[in-house]
N, C-alpha and C positions, 0 to 999 in steps of 0.2 A: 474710373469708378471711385468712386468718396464715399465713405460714411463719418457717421456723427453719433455718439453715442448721449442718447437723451435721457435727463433726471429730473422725475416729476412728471411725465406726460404720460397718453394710454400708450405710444409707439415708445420702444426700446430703442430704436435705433433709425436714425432717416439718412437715405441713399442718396445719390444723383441721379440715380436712374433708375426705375423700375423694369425697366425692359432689358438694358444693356446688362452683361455683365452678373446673365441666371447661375452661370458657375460660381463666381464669387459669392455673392447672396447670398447662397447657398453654406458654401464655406464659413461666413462668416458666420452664421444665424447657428449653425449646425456648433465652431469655436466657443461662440459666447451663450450658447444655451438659449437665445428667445423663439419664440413661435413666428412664421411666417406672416401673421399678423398685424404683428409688433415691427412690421418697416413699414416706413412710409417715404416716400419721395418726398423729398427737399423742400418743395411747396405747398404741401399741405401735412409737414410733420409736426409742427410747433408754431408756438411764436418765440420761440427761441431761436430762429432761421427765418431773414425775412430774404424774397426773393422778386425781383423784377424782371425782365427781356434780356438783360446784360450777365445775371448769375446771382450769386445768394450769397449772404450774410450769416453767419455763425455768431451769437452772442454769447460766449462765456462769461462767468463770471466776473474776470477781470481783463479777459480776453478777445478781442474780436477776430476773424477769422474771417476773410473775403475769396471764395469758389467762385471765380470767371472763367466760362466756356467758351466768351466771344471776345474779338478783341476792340470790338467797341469801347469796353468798360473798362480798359486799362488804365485810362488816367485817373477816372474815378477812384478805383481800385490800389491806386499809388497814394492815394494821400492820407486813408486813415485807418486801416486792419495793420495787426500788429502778427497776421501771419496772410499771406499773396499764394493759394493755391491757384497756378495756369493750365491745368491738364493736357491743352489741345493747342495753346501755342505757346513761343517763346518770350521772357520777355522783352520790351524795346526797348531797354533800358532810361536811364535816368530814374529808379523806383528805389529810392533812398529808407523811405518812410517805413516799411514793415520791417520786423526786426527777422523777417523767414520767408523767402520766396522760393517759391517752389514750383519751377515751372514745366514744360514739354519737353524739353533738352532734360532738365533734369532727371524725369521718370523713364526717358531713353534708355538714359548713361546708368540710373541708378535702377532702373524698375521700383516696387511697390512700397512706400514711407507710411509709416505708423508714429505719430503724433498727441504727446501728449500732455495735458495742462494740467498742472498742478502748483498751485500758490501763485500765478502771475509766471510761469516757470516753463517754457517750454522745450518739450523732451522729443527729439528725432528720434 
């Protein structure tokens, strides 16, 4: 489960998933004060988030930010977001290019990452 916190839009926040993960959701909405409204799945939350068959794109500021659920879209995924969220597998390595990969071994070993961007700056 992923979120995204969004500035400027009618959703407060967009998920990975609307169905998976009603506990968290939950939690989250309930932490940061929005209305159950205000999430929107990944694909129709913005255009701040563009998303295809292979996984979705985060546009910050200065930031890009690549969510792959499949491992199709690995090599895509290796060559230009400057953070590599893998949720569901590991990586295959050779993925030089993001300066933060973050992948299925990791959320194992590590459980739940909170991520933050500020100035080009990002904060684990």
């Amino acid at each position: 489960m992923a979120a995204v916190r969004l500035a400027g839009t009618r959703h407060a926040i967009a998920v990975s998933s609307a169905t998976a993960g009603r506990f968290t959701r939950k939690c989250w909405r309930l932490a940061l004060g929005v209305k159950a409204d205000q999430f929107a799945k990944f694909r129709s939350a913005a255009l701040a988030i563009d998303c295809n068959n292979l996984g979705c794109v985060f546009r910050g500021e200065t930031t890009l930010v690549a969510f792959s659920e499949t491992p199709a879209g690995q090599a895509e995924d290796f060559a230009f977001p400057d953070i590599l969220i893998l949720p569901r597998f590991p990586v295959w390595g050779g993925c030089d290019s993001p300066r933060l990969v973050l992948d299925a071994d990791d959320f194992k070993r590590a459980g739940a990452n909170a991520i933050w961007l500020r100035d080009g700056e990002i904060i684990v």
